[in-house]
N, C-alpha and C positions, 0 to 999 in steps of 0.2 A: 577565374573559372575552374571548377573541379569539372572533369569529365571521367565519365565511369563507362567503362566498355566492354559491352557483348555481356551485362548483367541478365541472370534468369532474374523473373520475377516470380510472387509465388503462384499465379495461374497458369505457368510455365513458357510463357514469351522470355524472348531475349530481347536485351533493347540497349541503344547507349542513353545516358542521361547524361546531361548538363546543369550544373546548379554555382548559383552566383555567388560568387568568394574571392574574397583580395587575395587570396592562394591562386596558385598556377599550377595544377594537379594532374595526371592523370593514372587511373586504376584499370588493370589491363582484370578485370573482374568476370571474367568467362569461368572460373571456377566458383563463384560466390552466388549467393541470391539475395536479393531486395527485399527490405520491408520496410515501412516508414519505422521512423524511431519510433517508442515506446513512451509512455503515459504512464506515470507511479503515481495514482490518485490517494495515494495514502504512505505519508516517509515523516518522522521524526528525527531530525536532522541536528538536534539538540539545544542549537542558537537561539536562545539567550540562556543559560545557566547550565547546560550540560556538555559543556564541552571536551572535556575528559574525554567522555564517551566519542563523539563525533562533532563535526564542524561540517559547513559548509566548502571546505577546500576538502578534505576526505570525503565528505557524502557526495559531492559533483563528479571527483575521481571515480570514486564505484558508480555510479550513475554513470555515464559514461562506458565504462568498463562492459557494463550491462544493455548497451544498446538505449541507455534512458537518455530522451535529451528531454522529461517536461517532468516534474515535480511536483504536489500540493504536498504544502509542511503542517500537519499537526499543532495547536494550540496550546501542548501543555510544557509549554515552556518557564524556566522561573526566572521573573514573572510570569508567570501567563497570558498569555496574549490576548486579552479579554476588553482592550480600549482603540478608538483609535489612534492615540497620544504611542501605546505599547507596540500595536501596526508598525509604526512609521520609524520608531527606534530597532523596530526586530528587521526590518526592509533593509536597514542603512548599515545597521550589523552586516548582512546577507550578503548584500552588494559588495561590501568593501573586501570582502572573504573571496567570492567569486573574481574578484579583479585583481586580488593577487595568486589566484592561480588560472588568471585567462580563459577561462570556462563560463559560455554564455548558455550554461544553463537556466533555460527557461522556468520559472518558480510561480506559482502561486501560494497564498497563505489562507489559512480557514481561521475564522475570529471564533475564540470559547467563547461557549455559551456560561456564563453566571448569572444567578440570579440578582445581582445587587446590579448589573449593568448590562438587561439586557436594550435597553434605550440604545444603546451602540448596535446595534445591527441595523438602523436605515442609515446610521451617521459612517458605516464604513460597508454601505451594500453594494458601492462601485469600484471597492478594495478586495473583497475579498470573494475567493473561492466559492465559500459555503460556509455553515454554520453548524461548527461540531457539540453534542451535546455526550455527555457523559452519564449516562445513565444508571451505573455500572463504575463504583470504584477499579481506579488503576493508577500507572504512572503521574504524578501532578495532586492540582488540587481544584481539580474542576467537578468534582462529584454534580449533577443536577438529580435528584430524587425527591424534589419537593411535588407533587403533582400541579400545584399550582402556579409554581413558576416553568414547569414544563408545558403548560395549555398556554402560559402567556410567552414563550419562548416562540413555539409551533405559529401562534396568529402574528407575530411583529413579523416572524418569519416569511410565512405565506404573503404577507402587505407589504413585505419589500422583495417580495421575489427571490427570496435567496434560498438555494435547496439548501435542507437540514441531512447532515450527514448523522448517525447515531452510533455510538455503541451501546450494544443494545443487552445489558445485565440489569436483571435485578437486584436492584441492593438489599434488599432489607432480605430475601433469597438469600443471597450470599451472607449476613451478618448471623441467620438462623443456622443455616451449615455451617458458619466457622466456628459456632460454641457446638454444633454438633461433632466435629471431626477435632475439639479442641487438645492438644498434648500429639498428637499426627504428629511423626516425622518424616516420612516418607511424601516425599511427591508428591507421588500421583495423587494423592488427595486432594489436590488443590483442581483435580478435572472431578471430582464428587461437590467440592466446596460452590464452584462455578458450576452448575449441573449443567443439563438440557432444559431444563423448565424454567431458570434462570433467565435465559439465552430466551425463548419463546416467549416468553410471559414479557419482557420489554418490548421485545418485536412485536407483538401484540399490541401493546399500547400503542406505539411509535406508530403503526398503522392507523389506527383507530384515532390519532390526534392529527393525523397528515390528511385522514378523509374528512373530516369534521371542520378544519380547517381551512383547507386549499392548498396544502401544503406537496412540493415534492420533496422526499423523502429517498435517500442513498443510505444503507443498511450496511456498515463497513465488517471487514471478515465477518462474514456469515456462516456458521459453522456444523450446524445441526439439520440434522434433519426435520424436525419439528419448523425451524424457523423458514426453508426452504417450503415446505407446504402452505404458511401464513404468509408467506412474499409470493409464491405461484398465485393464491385465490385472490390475494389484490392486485397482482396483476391482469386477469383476466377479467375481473371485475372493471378495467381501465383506467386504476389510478394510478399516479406516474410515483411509482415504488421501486427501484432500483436496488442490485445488490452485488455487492464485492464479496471475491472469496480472496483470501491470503495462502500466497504458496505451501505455508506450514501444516495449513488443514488437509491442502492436495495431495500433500508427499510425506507429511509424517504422521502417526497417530499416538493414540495415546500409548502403546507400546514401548516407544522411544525413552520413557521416563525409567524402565530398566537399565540400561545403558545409559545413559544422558545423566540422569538424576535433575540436579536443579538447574540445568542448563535447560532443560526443556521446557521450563514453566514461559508461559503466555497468556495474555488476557485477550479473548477468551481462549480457553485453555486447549491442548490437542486433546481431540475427540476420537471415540470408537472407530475402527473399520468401518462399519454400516454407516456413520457420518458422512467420513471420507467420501465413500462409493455413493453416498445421494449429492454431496456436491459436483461429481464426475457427470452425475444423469444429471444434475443441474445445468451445467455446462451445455451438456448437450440438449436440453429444450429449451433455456435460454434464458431460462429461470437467473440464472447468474450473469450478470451482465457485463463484469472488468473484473481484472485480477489488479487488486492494490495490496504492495509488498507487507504494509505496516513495518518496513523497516523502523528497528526499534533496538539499537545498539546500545548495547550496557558491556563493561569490562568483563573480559574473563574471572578476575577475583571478586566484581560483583555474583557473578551468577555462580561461581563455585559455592559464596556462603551456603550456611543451611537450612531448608526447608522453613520460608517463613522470615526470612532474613532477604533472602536473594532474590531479585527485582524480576518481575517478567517482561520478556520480549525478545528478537531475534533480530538481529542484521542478516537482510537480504538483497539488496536492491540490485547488486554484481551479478546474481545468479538467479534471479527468477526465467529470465530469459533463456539462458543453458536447459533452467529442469523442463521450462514448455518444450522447446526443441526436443530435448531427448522425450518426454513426453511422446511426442509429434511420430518419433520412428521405433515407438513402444505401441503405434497405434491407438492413443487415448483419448486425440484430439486432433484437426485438420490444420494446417497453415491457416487457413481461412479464417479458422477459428481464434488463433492466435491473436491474428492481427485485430479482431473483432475486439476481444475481452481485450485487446493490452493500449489500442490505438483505436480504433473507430466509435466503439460505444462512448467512452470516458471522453472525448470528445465531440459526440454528440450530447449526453448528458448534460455535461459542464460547460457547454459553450460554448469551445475553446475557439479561438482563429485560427486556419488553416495556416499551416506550414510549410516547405519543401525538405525539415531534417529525416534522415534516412538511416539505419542501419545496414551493411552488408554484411551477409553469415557465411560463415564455413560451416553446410551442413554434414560435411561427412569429418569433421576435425573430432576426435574423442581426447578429452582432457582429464585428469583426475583431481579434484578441488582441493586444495594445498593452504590450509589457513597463511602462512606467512605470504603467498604471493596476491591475500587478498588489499583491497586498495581503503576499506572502509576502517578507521582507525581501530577498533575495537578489534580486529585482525584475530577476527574466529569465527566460525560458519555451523550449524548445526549439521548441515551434509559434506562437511571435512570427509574426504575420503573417497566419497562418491564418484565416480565416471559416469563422464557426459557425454551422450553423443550432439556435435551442433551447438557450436560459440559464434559470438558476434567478433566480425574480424575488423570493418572500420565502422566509427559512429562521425556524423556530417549534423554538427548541431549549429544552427543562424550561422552557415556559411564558413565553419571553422572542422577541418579533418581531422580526425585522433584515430592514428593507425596504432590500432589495441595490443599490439606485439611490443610495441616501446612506448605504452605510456605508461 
């Protein structure tokens, strides 16, 4: 039995808790506060073919580190994970990773969507998370931009119940801007290349093939403003339309590519201030429903090459939880809200089983983020440098303690 005592929660009770564990614990937690663990509806975890980068004994450590005890992993693995034959080999991969470093991280996996197989989504529709569609070139080799096979993706989909997660770029958009912006060496062009109308114009479809359909539809880092207005009016319209922001679009913008250079690049890309600032109003009328990391770790000398060469994406998963916190006594957002976008929505959306894991925080702890003492193998952060107010002090994941000071 763990027992936790004289914990605040975050409506401001004190309370002791008991939670069931072959451990014999107790946490004398009258300085700390309660939240249930945390929900990463969106981590590339690299297993099967990108190992280098991260593993499931690294990604469970920062997970963990972070307050995460439940995961959904990304499809674009090589191979891609696009059978249920691929399922059950990437599962047995996962498992055996997790069991040698005793970390009963909770996992889901999303089946890619391909067009040569999408008959696999009723055959693995009591396997999987969701059903990720690519709409929008990026990491892997999942592109979906056939129209045709995206209308018959969206009905197997809607017929077997399984929400369709999107990333939501236009390709043939992006193919016109990349001869437009061709010889670029600089950056930031790659947030011209990926526009806003990019970004809109598939969210736009994805809507329009999820009502047409029967479909619910999860809209992953949604980043623009444009596409926040087309996810508001089908929402209020009442179709079950959902949307994730990624901490990247929260906290940094496209500014960062002066300092950063190629480290900053992401799909989809950082966007304007006025972006930023409409996912914040997003947040707050509810337009944004979960924050999913898109952890997306690639090497330091991956992302140093240059422009055009160097992969996009960011390792987060350690820290999203710190930048809401500090968020939180920056006044940008409530506890309330936290627990909302990071634990209640993603689990009412997805389905999930209820739980008893829990994180407990040091809200007044200020840390300053130190790439080397991060846990995620790719051991580099885009906010290196940064001061935090408010870290996760222990995480309590299926009855197992990790006090964060010594893991």
């Amino acid at each position: 039995m763990i027992e936790i005592r004289k914990v605040q929660t975050s409506d401001g009770h004190r309370i002791d808790l008991f939670l069931e564990s072959s451990e014999s614990r107790v946490i004398d937690a009258k300085h700390l506060m309660l939240f249930p663990a945390l929900i990463d509806p969106h981590v590339h975890f690299r297993v099967p073919g990108g190992e280098h980068k991260e593993t499931w004994e690294t990604g469970a450590m920062a997970a963990i580190a972070g307050g995460v005890t439940t995961v959904f992993d990304m499809p674009n693995n090589t191979p891609s994970c696009i059978t249920k034959e691929r399922l059950a080999d990437k599962r047995a991969l996962v498992e055996q990773q997790l069991k040698r470093v005793d970390i009963p991280l909770r996992h889901y996996f999303y089946l890619g969507a391909d067009r040569n197989h999408l008959k696999e989504i009723p055959r693995t529709e009591q396997e999987i998370v969701g059903l990720k569609i690519y709409m929008g070139s990026s990491t892997g080799d999942l592109l979906m931009n056939d129209r045709e096979a995206l209308e018959e993706a969206f009905r197997i989909a809607a017929e077997s119940d399984v929400i369709v997660a999107v990333h939501a770029e236009d390709e043939e958009l992006i193919q016109i801007r990349k001869k437009e912006f061709a010889g670029q060496t600089d950056p930031k062009y790659h947030s011209f290349i990926r526009s806003n109308l990019a970004a809109a114009k598939a969210v736009e479809l994805a809507i329009h093939l999820a009502e047409k359909y029967g479909a619910r539809l999860y809209v992953v880092h949604t980043s623009t403003r444009e596409e926040l207005d087309l996810i508001r009016r089908a929402k209020n319209k009442g179709l079950p339309v959902f949307a994730e922001a990624a901490p990247h679009h929260l906290f940094l913008d496209d500014e960062a590519y002066q300092e950063m250079g190629t480290k900053a690049l992401v799909n989809p890309p950082l966007r304007s201030s006025k972006d930023t600032e409409a996912l914040w109003e997003a947040i707050e009328d509810e337009t944004i429903d979960t924050i999913g990391t898109d952890h997306a770790p690639h090497t330091l000398a991956e992302k140093m090459k240059p422009f055009g060469a160097a992969p996009s994406g960011f390792p987060s998963i350690e820290l999203y939880f710190p930048l809401l916190l500090d968020a939180y006594h920056k006044k940008k957002l409530s506890l309330e809200q936290i627990v909302s976008l990071t634990h209640t929505r993603p689990q009412e959306i997805f389905r999930l089983p209820i739980n008893d894991d829990v994180v407990l925080v040091d809200l007044e702890k200020v840390k300053t983020i130190d790439n080397e003492h991060l846990k995620t193998k790719a051991k580099w952060s885009p906010y290196a440098g940064w001061t935090l107010k408010g870290w996760p002090r222990y995480t309590i994941a299926n009855g197992k303690l990790f006090d964060l000071e010594k893991l």
